[in-house]
C-alpha positions as CSV (number, residue, x, y, z in Angstrom):
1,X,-16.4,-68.9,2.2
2,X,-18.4,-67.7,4.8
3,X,-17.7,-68.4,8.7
4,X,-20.9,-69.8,9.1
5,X,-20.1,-72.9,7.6
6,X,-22.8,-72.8,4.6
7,X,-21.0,-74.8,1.3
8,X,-22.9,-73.6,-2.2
9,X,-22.8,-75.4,-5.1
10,X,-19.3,-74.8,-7.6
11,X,-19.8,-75.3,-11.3
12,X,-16.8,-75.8,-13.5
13,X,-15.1,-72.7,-13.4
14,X,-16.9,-70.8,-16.8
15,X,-13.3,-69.5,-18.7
16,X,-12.2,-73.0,-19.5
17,X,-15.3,-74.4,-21.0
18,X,-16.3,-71.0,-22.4
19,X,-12.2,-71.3,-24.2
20,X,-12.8,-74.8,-25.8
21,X,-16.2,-73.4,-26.9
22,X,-14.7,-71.0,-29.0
23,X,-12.0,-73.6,-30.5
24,X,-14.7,-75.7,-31.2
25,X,-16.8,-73.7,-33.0
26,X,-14.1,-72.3,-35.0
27,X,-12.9,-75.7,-36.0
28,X,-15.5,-77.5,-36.2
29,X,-13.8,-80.2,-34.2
30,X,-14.4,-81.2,-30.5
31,X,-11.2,-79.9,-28.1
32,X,-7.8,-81.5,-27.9
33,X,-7.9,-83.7,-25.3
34,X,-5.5,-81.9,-23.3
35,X,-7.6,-79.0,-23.2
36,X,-10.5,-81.3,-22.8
37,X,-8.6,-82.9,-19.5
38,X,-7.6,-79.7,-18.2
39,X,-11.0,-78.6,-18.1
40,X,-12.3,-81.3,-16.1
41,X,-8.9,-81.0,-13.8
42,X,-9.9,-77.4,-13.7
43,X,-13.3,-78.6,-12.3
44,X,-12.0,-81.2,-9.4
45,X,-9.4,-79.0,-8.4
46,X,-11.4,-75.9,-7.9
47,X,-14.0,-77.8,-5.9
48,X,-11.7,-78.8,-3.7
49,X,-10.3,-75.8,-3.1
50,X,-13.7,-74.8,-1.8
51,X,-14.4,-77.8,0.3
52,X,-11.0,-76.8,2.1
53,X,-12.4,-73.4,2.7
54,X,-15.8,-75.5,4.5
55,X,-13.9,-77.9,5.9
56,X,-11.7,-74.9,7.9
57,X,-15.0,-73.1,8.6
58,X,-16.4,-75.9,10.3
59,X,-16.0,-75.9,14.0
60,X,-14.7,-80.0,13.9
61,X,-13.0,-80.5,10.5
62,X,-14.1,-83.6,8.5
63,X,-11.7,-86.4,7.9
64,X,-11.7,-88.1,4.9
65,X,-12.3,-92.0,4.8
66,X,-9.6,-93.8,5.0
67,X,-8.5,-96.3,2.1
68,X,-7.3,-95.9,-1.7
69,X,-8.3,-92.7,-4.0
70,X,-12.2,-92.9,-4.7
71,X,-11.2,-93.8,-8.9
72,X,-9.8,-97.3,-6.9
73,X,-12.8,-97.7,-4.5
74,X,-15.2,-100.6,-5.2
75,X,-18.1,-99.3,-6.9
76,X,-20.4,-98.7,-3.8
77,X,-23.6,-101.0,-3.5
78,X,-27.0,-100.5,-5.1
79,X,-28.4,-97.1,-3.2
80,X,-25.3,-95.3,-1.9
81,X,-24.4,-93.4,-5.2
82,X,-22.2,-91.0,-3.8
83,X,-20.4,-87.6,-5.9
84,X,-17.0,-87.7,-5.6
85,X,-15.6,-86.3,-2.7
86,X,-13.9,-83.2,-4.5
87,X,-17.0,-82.3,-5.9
88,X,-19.3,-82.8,-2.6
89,X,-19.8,-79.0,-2.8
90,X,-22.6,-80.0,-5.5
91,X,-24.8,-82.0,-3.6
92,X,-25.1,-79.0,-1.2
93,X,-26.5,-76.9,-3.6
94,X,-27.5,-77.3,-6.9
95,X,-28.8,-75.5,-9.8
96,X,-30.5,-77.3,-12.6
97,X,-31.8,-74.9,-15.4
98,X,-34.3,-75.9,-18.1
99,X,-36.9,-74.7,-20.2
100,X,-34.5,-72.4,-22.2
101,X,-36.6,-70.6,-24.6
102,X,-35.9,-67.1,-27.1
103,X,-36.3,-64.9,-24.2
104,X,-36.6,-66.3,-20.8
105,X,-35.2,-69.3,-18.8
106,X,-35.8,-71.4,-15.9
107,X,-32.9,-71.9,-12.8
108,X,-34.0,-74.8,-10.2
109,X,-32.0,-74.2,-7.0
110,X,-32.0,-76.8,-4.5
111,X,-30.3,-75.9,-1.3
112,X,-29.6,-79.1,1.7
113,X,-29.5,-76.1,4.2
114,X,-32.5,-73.2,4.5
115,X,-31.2,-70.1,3.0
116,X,-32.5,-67.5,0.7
117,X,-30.5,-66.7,-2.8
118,X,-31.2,-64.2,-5.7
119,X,-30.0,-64.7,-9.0
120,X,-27.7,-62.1,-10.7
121,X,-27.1,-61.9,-14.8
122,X,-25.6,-60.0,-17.6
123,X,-24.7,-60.2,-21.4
124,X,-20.8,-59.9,-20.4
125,X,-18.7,-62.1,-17.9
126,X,-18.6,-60.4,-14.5
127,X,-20.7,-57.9,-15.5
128,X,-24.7,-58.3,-14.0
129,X,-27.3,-55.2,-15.0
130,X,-30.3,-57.3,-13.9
131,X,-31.1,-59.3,-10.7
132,X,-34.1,-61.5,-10.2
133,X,-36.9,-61.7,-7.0
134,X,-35.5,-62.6,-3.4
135,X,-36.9,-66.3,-3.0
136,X,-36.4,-68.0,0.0
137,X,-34.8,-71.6,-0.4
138,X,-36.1,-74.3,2.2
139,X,-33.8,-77.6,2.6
140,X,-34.3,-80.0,0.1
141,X,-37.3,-78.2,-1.8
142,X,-36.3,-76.8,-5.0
143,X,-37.0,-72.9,-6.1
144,X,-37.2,-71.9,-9.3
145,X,-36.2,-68.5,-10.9
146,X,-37.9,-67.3,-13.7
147,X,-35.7,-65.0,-15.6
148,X,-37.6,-63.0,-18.6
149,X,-37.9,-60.1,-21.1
150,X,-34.4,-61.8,-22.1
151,X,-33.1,-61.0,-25.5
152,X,-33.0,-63.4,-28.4
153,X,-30.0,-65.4,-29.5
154,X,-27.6,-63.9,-26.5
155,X,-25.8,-65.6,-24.4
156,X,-26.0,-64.7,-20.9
157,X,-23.9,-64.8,-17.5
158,X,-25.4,-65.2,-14.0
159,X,-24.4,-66.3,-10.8
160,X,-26.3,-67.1,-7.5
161,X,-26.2,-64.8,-4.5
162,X,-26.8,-66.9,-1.4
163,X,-27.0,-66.2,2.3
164,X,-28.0,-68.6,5.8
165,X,-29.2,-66.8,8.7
166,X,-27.7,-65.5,10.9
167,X,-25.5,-64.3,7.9
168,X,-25.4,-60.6,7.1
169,X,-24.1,-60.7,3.7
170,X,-24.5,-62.5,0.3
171,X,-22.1,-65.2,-0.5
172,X,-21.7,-65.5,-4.5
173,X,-22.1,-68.5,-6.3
174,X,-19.2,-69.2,-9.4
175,X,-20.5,-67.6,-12.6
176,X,-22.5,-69.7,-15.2
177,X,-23.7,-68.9,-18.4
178,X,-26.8,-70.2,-21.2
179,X,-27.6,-69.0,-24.5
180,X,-31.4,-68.0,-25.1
181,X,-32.6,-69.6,-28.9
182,X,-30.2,-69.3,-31.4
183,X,-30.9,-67.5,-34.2
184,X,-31.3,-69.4,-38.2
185,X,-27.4,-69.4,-39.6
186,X,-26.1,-70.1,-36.0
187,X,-23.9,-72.6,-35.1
188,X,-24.2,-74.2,-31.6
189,X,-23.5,-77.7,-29.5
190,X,-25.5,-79.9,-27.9
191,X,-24.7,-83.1,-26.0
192,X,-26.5,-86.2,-25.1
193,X,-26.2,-89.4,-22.7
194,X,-27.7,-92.8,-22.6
195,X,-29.3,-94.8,-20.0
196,X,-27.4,-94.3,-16.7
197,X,-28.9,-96.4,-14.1
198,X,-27.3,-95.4,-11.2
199,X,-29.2,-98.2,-9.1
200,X,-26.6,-101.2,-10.9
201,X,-23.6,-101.6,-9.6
202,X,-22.7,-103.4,-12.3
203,X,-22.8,-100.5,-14.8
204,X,-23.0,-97.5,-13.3
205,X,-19.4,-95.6,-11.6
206,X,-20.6,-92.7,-9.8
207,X,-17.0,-90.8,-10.5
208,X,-17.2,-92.6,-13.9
209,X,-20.6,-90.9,-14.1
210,X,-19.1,-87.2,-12.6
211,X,-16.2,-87.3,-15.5
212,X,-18.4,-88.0,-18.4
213,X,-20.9,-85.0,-17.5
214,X,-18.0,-82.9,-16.3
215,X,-16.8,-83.7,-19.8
216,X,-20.1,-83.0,-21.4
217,X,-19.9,-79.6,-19.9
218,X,-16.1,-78.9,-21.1
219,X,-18.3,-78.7,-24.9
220,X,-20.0,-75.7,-23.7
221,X,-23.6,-77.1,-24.7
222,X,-26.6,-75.0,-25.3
223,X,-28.5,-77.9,-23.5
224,X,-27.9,-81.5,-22.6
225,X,-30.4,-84.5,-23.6
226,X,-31.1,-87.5,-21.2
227,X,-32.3,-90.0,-22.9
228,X,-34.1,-92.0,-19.9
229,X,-33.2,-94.7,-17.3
230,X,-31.8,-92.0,-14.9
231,X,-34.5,-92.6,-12.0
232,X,-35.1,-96.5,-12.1
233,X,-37.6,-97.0,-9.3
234,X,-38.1,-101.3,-9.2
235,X,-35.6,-102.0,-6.9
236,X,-36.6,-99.1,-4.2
237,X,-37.0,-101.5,-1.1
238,X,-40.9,-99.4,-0.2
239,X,-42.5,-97.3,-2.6
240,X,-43.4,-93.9,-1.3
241,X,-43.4,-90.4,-2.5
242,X,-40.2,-89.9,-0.4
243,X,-38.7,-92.5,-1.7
244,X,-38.9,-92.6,-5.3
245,X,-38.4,-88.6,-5.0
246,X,-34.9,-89.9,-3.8
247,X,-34.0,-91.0,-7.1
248,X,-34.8,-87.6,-8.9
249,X,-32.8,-86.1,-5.8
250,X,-29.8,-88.3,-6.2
251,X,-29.5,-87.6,-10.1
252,X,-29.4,-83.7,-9.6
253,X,-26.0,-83.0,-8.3
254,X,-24.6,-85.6,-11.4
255,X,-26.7,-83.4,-13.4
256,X,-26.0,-80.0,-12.3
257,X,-21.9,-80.7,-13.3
258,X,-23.0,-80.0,-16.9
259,X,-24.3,-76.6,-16.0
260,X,-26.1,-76.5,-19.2
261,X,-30.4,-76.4,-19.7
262,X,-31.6,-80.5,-19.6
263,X,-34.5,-82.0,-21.4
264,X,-35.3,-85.2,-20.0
265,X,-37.0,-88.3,-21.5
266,X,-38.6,-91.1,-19.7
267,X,-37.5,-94.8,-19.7
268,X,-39.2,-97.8,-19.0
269,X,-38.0,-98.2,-15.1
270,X,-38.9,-94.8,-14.5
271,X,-42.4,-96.6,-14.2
272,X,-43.6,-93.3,-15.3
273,X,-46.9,-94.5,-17.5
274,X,-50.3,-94.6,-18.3
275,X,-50.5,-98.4,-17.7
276,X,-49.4,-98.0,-14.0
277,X,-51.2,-95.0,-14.0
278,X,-54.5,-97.2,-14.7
279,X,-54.2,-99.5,-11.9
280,X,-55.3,-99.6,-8.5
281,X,-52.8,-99.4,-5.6
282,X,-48.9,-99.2,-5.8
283,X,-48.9,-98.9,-9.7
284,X,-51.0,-96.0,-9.8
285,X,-48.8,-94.0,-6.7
286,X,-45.9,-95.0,-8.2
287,X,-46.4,-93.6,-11.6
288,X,-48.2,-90.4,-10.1
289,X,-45.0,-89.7,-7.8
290,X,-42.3,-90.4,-10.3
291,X,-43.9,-88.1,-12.8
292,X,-44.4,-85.6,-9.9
293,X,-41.1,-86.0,-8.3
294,X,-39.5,-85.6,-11.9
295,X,-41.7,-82.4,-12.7
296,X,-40.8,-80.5,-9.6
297,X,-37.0,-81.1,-9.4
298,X,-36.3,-80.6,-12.9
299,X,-37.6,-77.7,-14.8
300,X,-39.7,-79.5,-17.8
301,X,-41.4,-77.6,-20.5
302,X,-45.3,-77.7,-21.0
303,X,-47.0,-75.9,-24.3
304,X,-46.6,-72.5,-24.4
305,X,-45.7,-69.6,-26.8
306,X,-42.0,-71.3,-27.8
307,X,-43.1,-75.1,-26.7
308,X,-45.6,-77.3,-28.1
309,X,-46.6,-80.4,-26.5
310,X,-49.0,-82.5,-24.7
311,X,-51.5,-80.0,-23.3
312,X,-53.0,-82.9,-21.4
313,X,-53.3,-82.6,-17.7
314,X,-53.5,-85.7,-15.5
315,X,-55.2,-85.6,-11.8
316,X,-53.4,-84.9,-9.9
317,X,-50.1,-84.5,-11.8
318,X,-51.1,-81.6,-13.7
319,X,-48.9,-80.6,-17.0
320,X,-46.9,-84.2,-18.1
321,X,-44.2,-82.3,-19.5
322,X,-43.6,-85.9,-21.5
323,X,-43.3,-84.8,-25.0
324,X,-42.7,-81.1,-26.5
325,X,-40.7,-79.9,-29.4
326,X,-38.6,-76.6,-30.2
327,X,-36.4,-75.1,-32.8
328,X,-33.2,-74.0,-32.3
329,X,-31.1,-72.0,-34.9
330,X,-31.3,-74.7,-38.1
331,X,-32.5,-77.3,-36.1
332,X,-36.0,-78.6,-34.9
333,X,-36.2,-80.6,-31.8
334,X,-38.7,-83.5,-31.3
335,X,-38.9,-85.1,-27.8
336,X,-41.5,-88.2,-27.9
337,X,-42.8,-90.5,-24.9
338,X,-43.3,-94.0,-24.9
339,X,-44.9,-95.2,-22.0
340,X,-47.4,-92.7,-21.1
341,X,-49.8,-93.0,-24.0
342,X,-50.3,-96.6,-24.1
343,X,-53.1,-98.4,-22.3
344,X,-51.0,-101.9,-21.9
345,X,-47.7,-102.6,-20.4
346,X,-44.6,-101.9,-22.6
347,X,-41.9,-103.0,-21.1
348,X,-40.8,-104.0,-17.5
349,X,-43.4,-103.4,-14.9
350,X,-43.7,-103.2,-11.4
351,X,-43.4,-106.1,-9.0
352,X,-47.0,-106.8,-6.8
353,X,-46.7,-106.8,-2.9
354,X,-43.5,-109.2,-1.6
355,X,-43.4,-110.4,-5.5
356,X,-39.3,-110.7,-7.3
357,X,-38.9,-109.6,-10.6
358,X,-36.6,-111.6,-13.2
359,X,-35.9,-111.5,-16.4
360,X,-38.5,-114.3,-16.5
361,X,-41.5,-113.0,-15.0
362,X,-41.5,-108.7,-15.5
363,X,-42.3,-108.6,-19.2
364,X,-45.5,-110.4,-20.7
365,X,-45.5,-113.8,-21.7
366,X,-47.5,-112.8,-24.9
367,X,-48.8,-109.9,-26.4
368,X,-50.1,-107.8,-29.6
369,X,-47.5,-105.7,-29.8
370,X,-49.6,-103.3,-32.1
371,X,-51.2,-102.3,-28.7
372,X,-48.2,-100.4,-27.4
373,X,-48.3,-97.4,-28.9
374,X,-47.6,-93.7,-28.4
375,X,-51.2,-92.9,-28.7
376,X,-53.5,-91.0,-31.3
377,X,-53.2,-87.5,-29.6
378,X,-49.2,-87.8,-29.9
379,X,-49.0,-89.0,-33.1
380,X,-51.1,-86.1,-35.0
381,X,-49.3,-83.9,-33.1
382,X,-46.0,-85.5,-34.7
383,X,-47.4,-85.2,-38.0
384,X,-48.5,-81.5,-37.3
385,X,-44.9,-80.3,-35.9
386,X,-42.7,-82.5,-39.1
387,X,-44.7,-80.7,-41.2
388,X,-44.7,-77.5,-40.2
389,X,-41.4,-77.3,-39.5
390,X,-39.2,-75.4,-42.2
391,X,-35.6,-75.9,-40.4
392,X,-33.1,-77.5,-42.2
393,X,-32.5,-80.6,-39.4
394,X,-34.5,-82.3,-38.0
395,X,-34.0,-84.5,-34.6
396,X,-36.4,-86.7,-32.9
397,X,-35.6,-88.3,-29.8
398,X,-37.3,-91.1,-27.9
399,X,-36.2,-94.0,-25.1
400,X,-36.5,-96.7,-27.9
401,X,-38.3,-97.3,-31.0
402,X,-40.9,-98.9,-29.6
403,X,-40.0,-98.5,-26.1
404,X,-39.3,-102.1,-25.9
405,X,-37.4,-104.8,-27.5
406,X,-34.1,-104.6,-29.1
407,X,-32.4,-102.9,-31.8
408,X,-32.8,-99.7,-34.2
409,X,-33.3,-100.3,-38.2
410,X,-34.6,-104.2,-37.0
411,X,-37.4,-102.8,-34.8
412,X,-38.2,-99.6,-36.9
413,X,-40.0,-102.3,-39.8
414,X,-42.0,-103.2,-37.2
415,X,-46.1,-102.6,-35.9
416,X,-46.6,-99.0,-35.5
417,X,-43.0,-97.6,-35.9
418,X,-42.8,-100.0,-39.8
419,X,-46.6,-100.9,-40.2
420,X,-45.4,-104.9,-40.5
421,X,-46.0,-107.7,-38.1
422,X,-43.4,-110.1,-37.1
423,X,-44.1,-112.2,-39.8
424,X,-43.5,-109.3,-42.4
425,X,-47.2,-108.9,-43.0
426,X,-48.5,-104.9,-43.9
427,X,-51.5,-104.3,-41.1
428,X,-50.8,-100.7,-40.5
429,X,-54.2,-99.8,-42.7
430,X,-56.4,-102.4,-40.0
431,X,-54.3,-101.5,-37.1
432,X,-54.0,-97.9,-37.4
433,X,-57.0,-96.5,-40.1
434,X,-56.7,-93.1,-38.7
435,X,-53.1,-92.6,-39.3
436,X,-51.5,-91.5,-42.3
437,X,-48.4,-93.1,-42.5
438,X,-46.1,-95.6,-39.7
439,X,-44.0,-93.3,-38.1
440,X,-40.7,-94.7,-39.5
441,X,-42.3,-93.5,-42.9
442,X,-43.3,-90.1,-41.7
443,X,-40.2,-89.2,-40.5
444,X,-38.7,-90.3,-44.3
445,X,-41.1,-87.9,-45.8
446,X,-40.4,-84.8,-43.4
447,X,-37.2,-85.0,-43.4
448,X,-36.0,-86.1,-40.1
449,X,-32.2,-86.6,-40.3
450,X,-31.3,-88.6,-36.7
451,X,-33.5,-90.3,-34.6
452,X,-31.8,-91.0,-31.1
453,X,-32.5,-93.7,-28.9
454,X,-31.1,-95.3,-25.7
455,X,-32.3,-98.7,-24.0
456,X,-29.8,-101.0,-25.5
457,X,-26.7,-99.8,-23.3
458,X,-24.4,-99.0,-26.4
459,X,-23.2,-96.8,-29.3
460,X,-24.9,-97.6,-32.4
461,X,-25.1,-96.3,-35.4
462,X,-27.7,-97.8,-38.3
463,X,-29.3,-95.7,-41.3
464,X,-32.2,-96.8,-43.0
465,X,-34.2,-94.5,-46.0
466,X,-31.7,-91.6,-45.1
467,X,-32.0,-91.5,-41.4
468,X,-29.5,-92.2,-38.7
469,X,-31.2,-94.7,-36.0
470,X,-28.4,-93.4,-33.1
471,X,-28.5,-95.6,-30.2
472,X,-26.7,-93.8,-27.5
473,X,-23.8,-94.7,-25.0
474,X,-24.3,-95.5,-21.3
475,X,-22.6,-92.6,-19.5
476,X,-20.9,-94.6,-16.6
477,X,-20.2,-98.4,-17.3
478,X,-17.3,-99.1,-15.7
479,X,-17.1,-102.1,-17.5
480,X,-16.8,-100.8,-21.0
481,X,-19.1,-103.4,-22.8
482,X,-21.2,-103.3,-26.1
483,X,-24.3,-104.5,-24.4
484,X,-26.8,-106.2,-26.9
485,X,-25.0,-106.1,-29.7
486,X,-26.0,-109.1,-31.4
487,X,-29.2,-107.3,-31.8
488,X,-27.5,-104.8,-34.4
489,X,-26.7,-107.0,-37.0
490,X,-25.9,-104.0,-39.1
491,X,-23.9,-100.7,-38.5
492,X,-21.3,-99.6,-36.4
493,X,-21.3,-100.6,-32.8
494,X,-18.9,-99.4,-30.4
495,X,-18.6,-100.0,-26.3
496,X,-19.4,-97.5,-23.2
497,X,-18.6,-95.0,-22.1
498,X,-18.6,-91.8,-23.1
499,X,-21.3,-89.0,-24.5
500,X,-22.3,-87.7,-27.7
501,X,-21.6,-84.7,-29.1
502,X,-23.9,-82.8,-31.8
503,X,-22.5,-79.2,-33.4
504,X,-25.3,-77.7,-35.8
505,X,-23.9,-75.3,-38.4
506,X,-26.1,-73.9,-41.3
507,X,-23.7,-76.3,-43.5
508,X,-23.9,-79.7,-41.6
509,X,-24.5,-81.4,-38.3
510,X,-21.5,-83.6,-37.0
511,X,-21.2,-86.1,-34.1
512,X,-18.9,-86.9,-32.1
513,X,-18.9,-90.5,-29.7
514,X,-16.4,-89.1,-27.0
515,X,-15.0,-92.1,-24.4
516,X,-14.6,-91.4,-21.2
517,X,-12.7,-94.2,-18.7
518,X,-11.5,-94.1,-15.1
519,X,-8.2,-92.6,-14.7
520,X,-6.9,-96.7,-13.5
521,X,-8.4,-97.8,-17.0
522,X,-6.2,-95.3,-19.1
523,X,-3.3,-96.3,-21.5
524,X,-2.1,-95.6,-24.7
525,X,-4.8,-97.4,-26.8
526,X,-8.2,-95.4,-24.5
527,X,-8.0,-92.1,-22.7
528,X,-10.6,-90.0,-21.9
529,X,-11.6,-87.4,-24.8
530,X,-10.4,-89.8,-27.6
531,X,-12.8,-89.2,-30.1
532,X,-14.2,-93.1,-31.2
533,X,-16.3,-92.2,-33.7
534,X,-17.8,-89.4,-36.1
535,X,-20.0,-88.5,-38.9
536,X,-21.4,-85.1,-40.7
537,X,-24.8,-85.2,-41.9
538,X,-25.5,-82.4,-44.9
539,X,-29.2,-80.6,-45.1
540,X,-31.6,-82.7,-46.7
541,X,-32.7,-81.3,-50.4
């Protein structure tokens, strides 16, 4: 640490994670949950090792606030989200990468100070042959870092060289690693979270929140899904481009603890749609500035020579970035949008000037639900990428099945998504005469093996015509509750919190629902990295 007093951004310490990595994958089975635990001790300690450094370069030291550990502090009110204070050194700088690809990568650094930073990389620990462009880092912008001519299926080590004028020298950032596109055969990890809504109090810890993705990165994932609800912007007192920016700046420190590529969705109180989109006024901004604020802060993908997508651009938003699709070793990866393809409201919407929003008076009184939609442009492209896709899984992700309502197999019969009306009547052929097939159905003929949803603030797990509707876990209710579960009549349901874990082998795929709890919540029957639930999914024929 430097005696200037700059603090950079610590990941988890990379020998740890990379260590359960290997166990895992020789095992097939996640880590112990003493390794597990270590790691993430491994993380807090090592962060605050370097916030001692900071806090005895500073010319007045900062005290710490008075009162019980932070796991025993009330969970702060709506809009002070705070990191826990042994891992503050993240929301100084942090370093989101995305868009990971067979031979290149993005790296997002945000810095809260100006500075200037190159990154550093190599195909061994410690060891960096190749160093990227000087770019200049200005407080609270993000830069990004293209790193290309990478090669295929290799995974890769790099750390961040940073340095704050008047500084002579470069101060190194703790190494991190990714893995460019694995190759057919391979086995890899990936891990996903549910709806985190940092903005309720009621079910959303922010060190509840820091464990769980601290956990997520102790898996050594090749990437990290979020399945939407991270950047709720309703209860934002004024609505401006600063201020719903806020929530996309709040979430990247969380986020950066994983250290792995992320591919985000959006959720309905994102507000991101093309029903806001088409109004006049606040709707309109809003939806142009969360989709803007979420483009520039987190490294998205738009179609290229490894992505497809939606090659629709949107004044003056450019690129969408809202649904795209890869392969990865065996596996093909589907990311689909609800919201910004329909003409009509979906789901919550925005309150008018001075108006409240309940539970009452944000949704719309009545409807034809077979006017939500994802849209004709998304769909064919669907179709296209199932069939021509020739990997043996297949995984498509979205924020719900319809992007409203309740439920997973229930919902999936359903308009659309099951070409029946409420009343179990067939109008897919009227309602949609240019589509081949409900999308329920399409999935069952291509394959598709999991769909994976949020929304509903639970695990769940349904299968209907051989696929597995998997309705994921909120990542930081500190109340541990199976929200909505009367709406899953059938399956397995479980209670937050915790992650999901996915390893793809050639042979199978296998999840893993890992809990995570406060350290006060622990006993014998729940500890963090108890495994609650798993299944293995063989290739289709």
């Amino acid at each position: 640490m430097r005696g200037d007093g700059f603090l950079f951004i610590l990941r988890p310490p990379l020998q740890p994670f990379h260590s359960l990595n290997q166990v895992s994958r020789s095992t097939m089975r996640p880590p112990t949950r003493r390794t597990f635990l270590a790691a993430i001790a491994s993380a807090f300690a090592a962060a605050s090792s370097w916030l001692a450094g900071a806090a005895r370069a500073q010319t007045k030291p900062r005290d710490e606030p008075p009162g019980p550990p932070a796991s025993r502090r009330r969970r702060p009110a709506d809009g002070d989200y705070p990191l826990p204070a042994e891992l503050a050194a993240f929301g100084l700088l942090s370093i989101i990468a995305g868009r990971p690809a067979n031979r290149s990568i993005t790296l997002s650094a945000l810095s809260k100070e100006n500075a200037e930073a190159y990154i550093e990389y190599g195909t061994a620990p410690g060891k960096y042959e190749n160093k990227s462009d000087l770019l200049p880092l200005h407080a609270n912008e993000p830069a990004e870092f293209t790193l290309a001519e990478l090669q295929p299926d290799t995974a890769y080590f790099y750390r961040l060289q940073l340095r704050k004028s008047p500084a002579i020298d470069f101060t190194p950032n703790p190494e991190s690693r990714f893995h460019t596109q694995r190759a057919p055969a391979s086995t890899f990890t990936f891990t996903l979270q549910g709806d985190s809504h940092p903005e309720r109090p009621q079910m959303s810890h922010p060190d509840l929140y820091a464990r769980t993705l601290l956990g997520a990165a102790a898996a050594a994932p090749d990437f990290h899904i979020c399945i939407g609800d991270d950047f709720s912007i309703e209860k934002l007192r004024a609505w401006t481009a600063d201020t719903i920016a806020a929530r996309y700046l709040l979430q990247r420190p969380f986020l950066a603890l994983v250290g792995a590529p992320l591919f985000l969705l959006n959720g309905n109180h994102e507000q991101a749609s093309l029903f806001n989109y088409n109004q006049k006024g606040r709707p309109h901004d809003a939806a142009v500035w969360a989709q803007t604020a979420r483009n520039r802060l987190f490294p998205m993908p738009a179609p290229d020579a490894f992505y497809t997508g939606n090659s629709q651009q949107l004044k003056p938003i450019g690129f969408l970035r809202d649904y795209y699709a890869f392969t990865w070793g065996d596996a093909l990866f589907i990311i689909l949008d609800n919201y910004w393809h329909s003409p009509v409201q979906v789901d919550t919407r925005l309150p008018a000037e001075g108006e409240v929003l309940t539970q009452e008076n944000d949704k719309p009184k009545s409807r034809d639900w077979w006017e939500i939609t994802i849209g004709d442009q998304q769909y064919q492209w669907l179709k296209k990428t199932l069939a021509d896709s020739q990997a043996a899984f297949k995984f498509v992700f979205a924020h719900h099945v319809m992007g409203t309502g309740r439920g997973g197999i229930e919902q999936s019969e359903l308009y659309e998504w099951g070409g029946k009306n409420k009343r179990g009547d067939s109008e897919f052929k009227t309602k949609r005469p240019h589509w081949d097939l409900p999308i329920h159905d399409l999935m069952v003929k291509h394959g598709v093996n999991i769909f994976f949803q949020g929304h509903d603030h639970l695990f769940a797990r349904q299968q209907r015509d051989g696929i597995v509707y998997q309705e994921l876990p909120m990542p930081a209710d500190h109340g541990y509750v199976a929200y909505n579960q009367e709406r899953y009549p059938a399956g397995t349901k479980l209670p937050n919190s915790g992650y999901l874990q996915v390893t793809v082998s050639p042979q199978q795929v296998k999840v893993d629902y890992v809990r995570v709890y406060l350290p006060r919540d622990e006993n014998d029957k729940q500890k963090t990295g108890d495994i609650a639930h798993t299944y293995t999914l063989q290739p289709k024929p």
